[in-house]
Each structure stands twice: as structure tokens, then as C-alpha cells.
NUKEZA-931582 format. One record per residue (C-alpha): residue in one letter; x, y, z. Coordinates in steps of 0.5 Angstrom, whole numbers, plus 2048, in hexadecimal, padded with zeros to 3 digits. Layout:
<atoms>
aXYZ;...
</atoms>
This chain:
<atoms>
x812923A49;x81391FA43;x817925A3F;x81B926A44;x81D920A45;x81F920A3C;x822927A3E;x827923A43;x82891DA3D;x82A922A38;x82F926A3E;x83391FA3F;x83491EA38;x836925A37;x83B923A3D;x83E91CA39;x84491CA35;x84291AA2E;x847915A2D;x841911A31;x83D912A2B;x83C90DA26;x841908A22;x84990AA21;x84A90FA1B;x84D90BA16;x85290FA10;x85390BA0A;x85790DA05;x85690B9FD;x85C90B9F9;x85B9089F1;x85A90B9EB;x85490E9E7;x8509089E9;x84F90A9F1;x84E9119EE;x8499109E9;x8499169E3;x8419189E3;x84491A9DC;x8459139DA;x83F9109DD;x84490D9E2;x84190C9E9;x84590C9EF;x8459069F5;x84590B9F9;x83E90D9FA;x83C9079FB;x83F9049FF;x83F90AA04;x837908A04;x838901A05;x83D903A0B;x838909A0E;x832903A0E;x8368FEA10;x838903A17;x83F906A16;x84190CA17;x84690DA10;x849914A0E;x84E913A07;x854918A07;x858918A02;x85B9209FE;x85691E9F8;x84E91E9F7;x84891A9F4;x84191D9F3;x83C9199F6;x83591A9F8;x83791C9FF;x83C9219FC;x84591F9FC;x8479199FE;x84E9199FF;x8549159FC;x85A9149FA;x85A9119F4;x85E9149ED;x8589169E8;x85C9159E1;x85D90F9DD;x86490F9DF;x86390E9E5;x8669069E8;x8699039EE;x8709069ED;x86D90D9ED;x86A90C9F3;x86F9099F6;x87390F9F4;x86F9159F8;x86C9109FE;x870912A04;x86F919A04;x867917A03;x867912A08;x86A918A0C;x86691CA0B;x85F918A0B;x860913A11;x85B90EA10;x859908A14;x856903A0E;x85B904A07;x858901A00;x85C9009FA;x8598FE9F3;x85F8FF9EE;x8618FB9E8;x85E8FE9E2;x8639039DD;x8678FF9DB;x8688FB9D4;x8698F39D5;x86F8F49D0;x8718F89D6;x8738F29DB;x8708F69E0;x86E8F19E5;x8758F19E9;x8748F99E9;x86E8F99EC;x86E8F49F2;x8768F89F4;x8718FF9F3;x86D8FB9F8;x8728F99FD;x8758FF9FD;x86E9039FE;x86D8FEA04;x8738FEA07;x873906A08;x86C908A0A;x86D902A0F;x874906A11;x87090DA12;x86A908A16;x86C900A18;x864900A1A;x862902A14;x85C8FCA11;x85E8FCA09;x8598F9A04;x85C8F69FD;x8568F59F7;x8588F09F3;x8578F59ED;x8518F59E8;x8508F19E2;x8518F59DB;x84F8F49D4;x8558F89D1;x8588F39CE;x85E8F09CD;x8608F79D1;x85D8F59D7;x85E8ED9D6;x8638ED9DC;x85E8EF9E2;x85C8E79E3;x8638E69E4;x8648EC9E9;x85E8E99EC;x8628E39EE;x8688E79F0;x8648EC9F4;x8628E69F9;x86A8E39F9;x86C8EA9FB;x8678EBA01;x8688E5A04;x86F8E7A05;x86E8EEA07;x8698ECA0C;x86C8ECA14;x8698E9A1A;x8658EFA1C;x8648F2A16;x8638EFA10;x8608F1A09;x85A8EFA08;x8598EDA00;x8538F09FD;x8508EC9F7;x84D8F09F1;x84E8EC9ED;x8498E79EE;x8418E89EC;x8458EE9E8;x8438EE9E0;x8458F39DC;x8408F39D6;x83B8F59DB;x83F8F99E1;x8438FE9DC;x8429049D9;x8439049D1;x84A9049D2;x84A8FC9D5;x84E8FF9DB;x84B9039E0;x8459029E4;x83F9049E2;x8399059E8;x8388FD9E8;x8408FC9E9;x8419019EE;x83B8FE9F2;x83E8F79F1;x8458FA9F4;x8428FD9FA;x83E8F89FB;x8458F39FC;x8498F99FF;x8438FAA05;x8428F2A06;x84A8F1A08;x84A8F8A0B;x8458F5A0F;x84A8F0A12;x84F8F3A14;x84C8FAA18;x8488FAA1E;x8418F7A1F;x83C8FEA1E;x8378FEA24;x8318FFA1F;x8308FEA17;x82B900A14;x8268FCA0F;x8208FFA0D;x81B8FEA08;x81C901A01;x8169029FC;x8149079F6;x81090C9F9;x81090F9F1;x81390E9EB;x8139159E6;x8179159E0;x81890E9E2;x81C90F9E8;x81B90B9ED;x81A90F9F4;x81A90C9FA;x81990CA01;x81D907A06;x818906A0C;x81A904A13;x815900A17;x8148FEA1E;x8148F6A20;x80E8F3A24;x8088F8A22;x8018F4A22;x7FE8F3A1C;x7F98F9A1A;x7FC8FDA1F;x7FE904A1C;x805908A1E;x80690FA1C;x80C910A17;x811916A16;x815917A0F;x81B91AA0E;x81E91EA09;x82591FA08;x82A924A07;x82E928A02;x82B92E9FE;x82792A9FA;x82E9289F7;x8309239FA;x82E91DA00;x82C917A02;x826914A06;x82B910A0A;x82D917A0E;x827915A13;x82890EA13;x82990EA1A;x824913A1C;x81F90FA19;x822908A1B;x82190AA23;x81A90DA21;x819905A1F;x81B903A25;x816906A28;x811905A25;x81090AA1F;x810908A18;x81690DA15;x81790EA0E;x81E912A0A;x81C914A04;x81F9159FE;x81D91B9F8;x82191E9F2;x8269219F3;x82A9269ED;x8319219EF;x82D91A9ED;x82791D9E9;x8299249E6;x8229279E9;x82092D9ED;x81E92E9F5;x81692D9F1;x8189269F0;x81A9269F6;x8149299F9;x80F9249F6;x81391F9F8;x8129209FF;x80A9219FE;x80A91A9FA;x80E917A00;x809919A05;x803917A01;x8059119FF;x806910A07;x7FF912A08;x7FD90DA03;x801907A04;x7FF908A0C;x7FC901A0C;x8018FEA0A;x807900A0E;x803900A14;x802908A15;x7FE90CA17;x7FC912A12;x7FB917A17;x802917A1A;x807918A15;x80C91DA18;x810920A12;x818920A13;x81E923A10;x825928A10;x82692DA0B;x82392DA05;x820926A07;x81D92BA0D;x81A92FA08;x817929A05;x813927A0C;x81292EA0D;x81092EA05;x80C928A06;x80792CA0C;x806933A09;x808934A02;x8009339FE;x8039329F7;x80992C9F5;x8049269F5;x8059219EF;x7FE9229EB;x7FF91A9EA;x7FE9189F1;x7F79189F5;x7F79209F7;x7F291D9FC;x7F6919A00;x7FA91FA04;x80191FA03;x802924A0A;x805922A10;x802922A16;x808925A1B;x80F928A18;x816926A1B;x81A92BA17;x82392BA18;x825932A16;x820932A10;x821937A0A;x81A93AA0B;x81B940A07;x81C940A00;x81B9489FF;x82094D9FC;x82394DA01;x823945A03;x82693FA00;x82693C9FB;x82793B9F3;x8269429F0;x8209419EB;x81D93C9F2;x81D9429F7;x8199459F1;x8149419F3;x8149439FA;x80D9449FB;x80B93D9F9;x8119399FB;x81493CA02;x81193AA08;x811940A0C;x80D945A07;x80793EA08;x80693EA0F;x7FE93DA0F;x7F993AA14;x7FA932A14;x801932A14;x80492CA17;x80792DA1F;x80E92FA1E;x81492EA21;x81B931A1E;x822930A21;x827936A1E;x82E938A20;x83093EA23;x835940A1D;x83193DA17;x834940A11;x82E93EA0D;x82893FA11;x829945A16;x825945A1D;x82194AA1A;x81E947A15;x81D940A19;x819945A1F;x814948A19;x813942A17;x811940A1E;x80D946A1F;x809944A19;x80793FA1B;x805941A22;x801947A1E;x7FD941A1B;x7FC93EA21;x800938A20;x805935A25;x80D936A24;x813935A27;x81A937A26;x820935A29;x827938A28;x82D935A28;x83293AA2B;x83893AA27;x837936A22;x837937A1B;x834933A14;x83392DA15;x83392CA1D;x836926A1C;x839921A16;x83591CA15;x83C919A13;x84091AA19;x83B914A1C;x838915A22;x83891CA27;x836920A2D;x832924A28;x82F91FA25;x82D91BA2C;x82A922A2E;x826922A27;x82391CA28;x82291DA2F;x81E924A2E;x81A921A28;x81991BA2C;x815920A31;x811923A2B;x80F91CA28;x80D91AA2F;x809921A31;x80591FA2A;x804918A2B;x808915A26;x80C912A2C;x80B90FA32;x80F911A38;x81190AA3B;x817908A39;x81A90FA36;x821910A34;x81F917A39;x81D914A3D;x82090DA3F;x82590CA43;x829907A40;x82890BA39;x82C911A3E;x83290CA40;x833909A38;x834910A36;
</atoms>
């Protein structure tokens, strides 16, 4: 009875309009100059990775568009700021109607000041170049919410010694462009900005610090003007390893009101993105529902080859550590060692996978003699073959036999349950169903669960919320249940109220 009525819940969701799910989509365009693009030849950082975490965690659902592109951990982010030192307010003003025809955003930020010479008498050119780009994205959109940074502070003197005045005139200009129903809302960069500290040599462009700094201003005024988030994420976040003194970290996610002494089991997610690319905030909001029923959840971080420069075998390790450290710290965080549920997507599903069949990969460091297996897998289209014919950097699929979870089935494999689309053009059915019936030749339980249609991923996490994510979260929920990691009161498969929300 109970799998019928989750089989029911997963039918009404699938019958919902997605526009139910979640949060609005809100589209930002950034517009400026080297500063919002960054130059990782330079060392200069982007805002703009930072402060799509800081919104992501606080609860919004963003999507930056724009015809350019910054590298970031979690692949391009979109912009349309101009990547050259010639780039001023002037020449964005020239090109921003066909922009901003193209690219209709709600949210529009613009930081623009800088490639000018003070002997210029720039200031009257730059704050027209800023009325006029006003005033022709909101002709296209009168509903457009536009943010003005007051442009950060420069070393590069006596060249840039007129930004302090531009400052002041950037203030006068959006108190007069402001409307009744849509005002500008000015953005202080300058406050708490120090250039000595902030900036890469040149004494101009942000550095990793600066760039935080302005995310930082960038999301706590956004915060004022979008809608409230019906959920933000603030887990815990501590150091679960440190090699080449890299700092890696798990962020935890723990439920309220446990009696003291009491033991909960934990699942731990590992995110996405070919071992390239990725971020633990992928699955905040899994490991945020867990929490609040009751579960300690975990999104760990590992090196990547985008911040770290390392290999799928760091990766490896990483995700064996991170276990580990779990099993070894279950006292401390209220977990009961002998329920941690392995988790993740893609690459991060091969790292669970990883984590519960591969025998080699553990850091020699560490206390072998705590076990760094999970006790169950919960694996999201995962990479489990790393074969010849498999996926994966070539000289890390030519270690197929000790790295690829399908050729280390064994018996003591964790239970497992994988979610795979029907039209995945990285893991094909076939190899999902070998893997299945490994498992079973060792006589252990696994359960595989197509999505018809779908292809890789089954759904972007950065879209927000989705008929595909509830139904995973409801077929995960019945698996946790089945293995007593969750209660069945009070479910979202099984609550009737859970069923009207979503």
C-alpha cells in the first residue's frame, strides 16, 4: 500500500504545470568591462561566480544570458560585459539595444567607469553613456529592475583619481532616473573596497578577494528588490581534508530538535560535472529536504581539474576520504555510522558508486581501519563505466579495471538504486542493465528506474525545481524508507498536504 500510494504522488506531480515548482527564473544581464568578465590570464576574478552562489544559497532560481562567457567552476556564465581595456560606459551604451533586445533580462547590473584618463574630463561622458543605456533598455522593458554599482576604487593614479567624484555623480544621476514604480537602485562598491588588498598587480581589476567583496554588495542589494525565496540554505561548512594545503570541505546540512546522544543516518552527495567542472551547492536542496526530515545531509566538495588542476583519481580519494571522515566524526555531528547513504550525479555518481565498490584509492594517510564504504547507493545517471568504451579522460579509462565501478561489482556492495534517462548519450541502458545484473549475480539488491525520454542530466539543477526533480526525490524517498533511513510518517510520498504544495 505504502508503494502504491508514492507511485500515485509521483503521477500528480508529473500532471502539474512546472511553472508551480519553485521560485521565479529571474535573468540577469551584467554589463561592464574586464572587471565583470574577469581574464584568468591576468588573475583577474569574476563577480560573477560568486555571486551566483550567494544567490543559489540564498534561495533564488537566476540564469545570467548575455552573448559572452566567463569560466567558472560550474561551467560559462553569461554576460554582457566587453573584455578589453577599451571597454567604458560609452561603448556599451553604443551596442546596449540590440543587446538588450536580444537578451531580455528582469534584473540588469551595470559597473562602468574605468578606461578613462582623468585629463580626459570623463565624468559628464560617462554618466550621459549611463542615462542613455537606462533609458533604451527600459524603452525595450519599462519593467526592467536596474542595479548601478558605484564603480570600484582604483590604484592607477592620477589616471583613475576621478572615480571618487564619479562616484558622487553616479548618486545625483540615479536619484533622477529613478520612477515611482521603478527606481534605480544604486549599489555601493566602493565602501569596504581597498584596492591595495582587492586587486590583482595592475591595482585595477579584482582579485579573488575583491571579486568576493563585490558579489557580496551585488547579492545583499539584489536581495532587496527580488521576491522572497521560500527556502535558504545555510549549512555548515568544515575542512574534511587539506592536501597540497587545499582546503576541501563538506557543507552539512543537520536536522533540528534531535535528542542528545541520538544517532541519525546521513546521506553525502557528490556533484556533477566530468570531474571538470562542479559544486557541492548542486544538491542543496535534496540535502536540505533530508534535513528536515530528520537525516544529517552532506554536499561535499573534491578537486576538480577547473580549481585544482588534478585528475578523476583525486577525485576518487576525495570522495573515499569524505566518507571516512563521516564514519570518524559520527559522534560529533549525531550520525549513526552504520547508515551512510552515498549519493551524487554523473561524475559525482561515480564517485558514490566509486566509494562502494572500487578496493584501491584510499589516501594511505588516513585510518584504513575506519572504512570509507557506504552502507546503500542512491546513484543519479552515474558514470559506472570507465572502459574502452566507457567515459572519461583517456589515460583514466586506462585504468579501467581499477577505477570503473562496473568491472568491481563484488559481494558486500552496498544496495543500490540508479535513475537513468532513456535517451542518455553518456550512459547507455545497456550498460546501466549490466551493471544491475552484476549486482544481483553477487546477490546484492539493485533497482533501476528509467526516465523515458530524458537525457543527461534528467533535469538542470539550475533550472530550480521540476516534475523530474520531485519524482526522484519521492522514488529516493521510498528507498531510504525501505532501508530504514527514513520514517514513513510525515513523507513527502506520502503527506497529503506535501501532494496539495507540490
Amino acid at each position: 500500500m505504502k508503494s502504491h500510494r508514492s507511485f500515485l504522488f509521483v503521477i500528480l506531480i508529473f500532471s502539474l504545470n512546472t511553472s508551480v515548482f519553485g521560485q521565479k527564473n529571474y535573468k540577469i544581464l551584467a554589463l561592464g568591462d574586464v572587471i565583470t568578465t574577469g581574464n584568468p590570464t591576468n588573475g583577474v576574478v569574476s563577480y560573477l561566480f560568486p555571486l551566483w552562489e550567494k544567490l543559489f544559497a540564498a534561495g533564488y532560481v537566476v540564469e545570467f544570458v548575455g552573448p559572452n562567457s566567463t569560466s567558472t567552476r560550474i561551467g560559462a556564465i553569461k554576460q554582457a560585459a566587453i573584455g578589453n581595456e577599451t571597454a567604458t560606459a560609452e561603448t556599451i551604451d553604443s551596442t546596449i539595444t540590440s543587446t538588450y533586445k536580444t537578451y531580455q533580462a528582469d534584473i540588469v547590473l551595470i559597473h562602468a567607469g574605468h578606461n578613462h584618463d582623468v585629463a580626459e574630463n570623463p565624468i559628464p561622458g560617462i554618466i550621459a553613456a549611463h542615462k542613455s543605456i537606462i533609458s533604451k533598455i527600459r524603452a525595450i522593458n519599462p519593467n526592467v529592475k536596474i542595479l548601478v554599482a558605484q564603480v570600484i576604487s582604483a590604484g592607477k593614479l592620477p589616471k583613475y583619481s576621478y572615480i571618487p567624484d564619479l562616484n558622487i555623480q553616479l548618486v545625483n544621476m540615479a536619484n533622477e532616473y529613478k520612477t515611482t514604480n521603478n527606481p534605480i537602485t544604486l549599489v555601493n562598491m566602493t565602501d569596504g573596497f581597498n584596492w591595495q588588498t582587492d586587486c590583482v598587480a595592475n591595482m585595477v581589476h579584482p582579485n579573488a578577494i575583491g571579486a568576493e567583496k563585490m558579489a557580496t554588495k551585488w547579492a545583499n542589494v539584489l536581495k532587496t528588490v527580488l521576491d522572497t525565496p521560500e527556502e535558504t540554505y545555510n549549512p555548515e561548512i568544515v575542512t574534511y581534508k587539506q592536501p597540497m594545503d587545499n582546503a576541501i570541505k563538506l557543507h552539512i546540512f543537520r536536522p533540528k530538535n534531535v535528542p542528545a546522544g541520538e544517532k541519525r543516518p546521513v546521506i553525502i552527495y557528490f556533484f556533477g560535472g566530468g570531474w571538470t567542472n562542479g559544486t557541492p551547492l548542486q544538491f542543496y536542496r535534496e540535502a536540505y529536504y533530508w534535513a528536515s526530515k530528520g537525516m544529517v545531509a552532506v554536499c561535499a566538495d573534491y578537486r576538480i581539474r577547473f580549481t585544482h588542476g588534478t585528475t578523476p583519481i583525486e577525485s576518487i580519494k576525495d570522495a573515499k576520504s569524505a566518507v571516512r571522515w563521516l564514519r570518524a566524526n559520527a559522534d560529533t555531528y549525531g550520525i549513526d555510522p552504520n547508515k551512510i547513504c552515498a549519493s551524487g550525479a554523473s561524475a559525482g555518481g561515480h564517485l558514490a558508486a566509486a566509494t562502494g565498490t572500487l578496493k584501491l584509492w584510499d589516501e594511505p594517510t588516513e585510518n584504513l581501519a575506519i572504512s570509507s564504504k557506504p552502507n546503500l547507493l542512491l546513484l543519479n545517471y552515474p558514470v559506472i563505466d570507465n572502459g574502452p568504451t566507457g567515459y572519461g579522460p583517456t589515460d583514466f579509462r586506462a585504468q579501467y579495471l581499477t577505477v570503473s565501478p562496473l568491472y568491481n561489482v563484488d559481494v558486500g556492495i552496498p544496495p543500490c538504486l540508479v535513475f537513468l534517462g532513456t535517451a542518455d548519450n553518456l550512459i547507455p541502458v545497456a550498460t546501466a542493465r549490466l551493471f544491475q545484473q552484476k549486482m544481483k549475480d553477487v546477490g546484492v539488491e539493485s533497482k533501476l528506474i528509467f526516465y523515458q525520454g530524458n537525457g543527461h542530466p534528467i533535469f538542470l539543477y539550475q533550472k530550480g525545481k521540476s516534475a523530474n526533480y520531485y519524482s526522484i526525490l519521492a522514488q529516493s524517498e521510498a528507498f531510504l524508507i525501505k532501508y530504514g533511513y527514513l520514517s514513513s510518517v510525515n513523507t513527502l510520498s506520502t503527506t497529503k498536504a506535501a501532494a496539495k504544495k507540490y
